[in-house]
VEXPA-844513 format. One record per residue: x, y, z of N, C-alpha, C in turn; chain. Coordinates in steps of 0.1 Angstrom, whole numbers. Example, Ala and Ser with C-alpha at 12.3 -4.5 7.8 and 13.67 -1.06 7.14 Angstrom:
VEXPA-844513
    n.u    n.v    n.w   ca.u   ca.v   ca.w    c.u    c.v    c.w  c
    132    -57     78    123    -45     78    132    -33     78  A
    128    -22     71    137    -11     71    129      0     79  A
***
This chain:
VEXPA-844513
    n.u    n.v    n.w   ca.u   ca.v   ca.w    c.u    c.v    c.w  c
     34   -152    -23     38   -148    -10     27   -150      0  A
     29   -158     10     21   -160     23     22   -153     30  A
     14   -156     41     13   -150     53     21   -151     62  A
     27   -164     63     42   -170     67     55   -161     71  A
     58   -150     80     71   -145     80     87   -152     73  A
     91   -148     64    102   -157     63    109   -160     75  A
    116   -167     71    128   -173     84    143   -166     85  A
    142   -154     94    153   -145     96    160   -143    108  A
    171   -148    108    175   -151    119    185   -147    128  A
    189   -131    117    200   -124    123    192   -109    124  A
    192   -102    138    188    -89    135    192    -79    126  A
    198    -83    117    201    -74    105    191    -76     98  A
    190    -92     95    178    -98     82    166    -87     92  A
    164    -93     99    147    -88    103    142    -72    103  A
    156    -61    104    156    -52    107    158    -44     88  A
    161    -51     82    159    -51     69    145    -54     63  A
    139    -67     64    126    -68     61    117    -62     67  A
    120    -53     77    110    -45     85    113    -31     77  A
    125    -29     69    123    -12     62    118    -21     47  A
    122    -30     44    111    -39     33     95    -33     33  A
     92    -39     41     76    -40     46     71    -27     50  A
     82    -19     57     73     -6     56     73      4     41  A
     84      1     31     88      5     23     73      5     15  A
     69     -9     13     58    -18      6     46    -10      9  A
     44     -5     24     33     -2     31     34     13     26  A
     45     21     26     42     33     18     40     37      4  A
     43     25     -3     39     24    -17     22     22    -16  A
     20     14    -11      6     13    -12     -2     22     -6  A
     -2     33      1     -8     45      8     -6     52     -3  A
      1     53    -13      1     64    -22     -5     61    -34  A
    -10     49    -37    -18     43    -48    -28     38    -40  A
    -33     40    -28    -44     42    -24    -52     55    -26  A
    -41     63    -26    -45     78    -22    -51     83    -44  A
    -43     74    -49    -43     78    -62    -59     74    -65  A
    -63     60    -63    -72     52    -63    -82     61    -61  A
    -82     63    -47    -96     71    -41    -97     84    -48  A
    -89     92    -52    -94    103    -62    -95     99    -76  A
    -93     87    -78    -97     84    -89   -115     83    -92  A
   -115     76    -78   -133     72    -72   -139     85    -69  A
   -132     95    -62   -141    113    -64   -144    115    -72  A
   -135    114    -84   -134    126    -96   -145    118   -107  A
   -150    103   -104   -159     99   -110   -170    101   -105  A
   -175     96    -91   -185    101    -82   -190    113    -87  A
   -179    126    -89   -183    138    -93   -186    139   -105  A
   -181    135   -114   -189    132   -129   -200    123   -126  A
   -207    116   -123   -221    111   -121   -229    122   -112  A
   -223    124   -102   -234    137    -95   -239    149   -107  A
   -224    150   -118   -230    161   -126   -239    153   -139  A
   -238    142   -137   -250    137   -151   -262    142   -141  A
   -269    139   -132   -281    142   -125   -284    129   -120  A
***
């Protein structure tokens, strides 16, 4: 997948790939969110080695 917008050419298509893409974008805010407490809760276990 590129960077390229597909070629949509009915405001249905584009109005579709736009709840696509936000769809995608809210998946990835929540495995971001997973990620980064993943990176505290280790942070925090090395702060407690010394």
């Amino acid at each position: 997948m590129g960077n390229a917008a597909p070629d949509l050419v009915t405001k249905e298509e584009m109005e579709a790939r736009i709840s696509l893409l936000s769809d995608e974008m809210d998946a990835n805010d929540e495995e971001n969110r997973a990620m980064q407490a993943e990176i505290d809760a280790l942070y925090a276990k090395i702060d407690a080695l010394g």
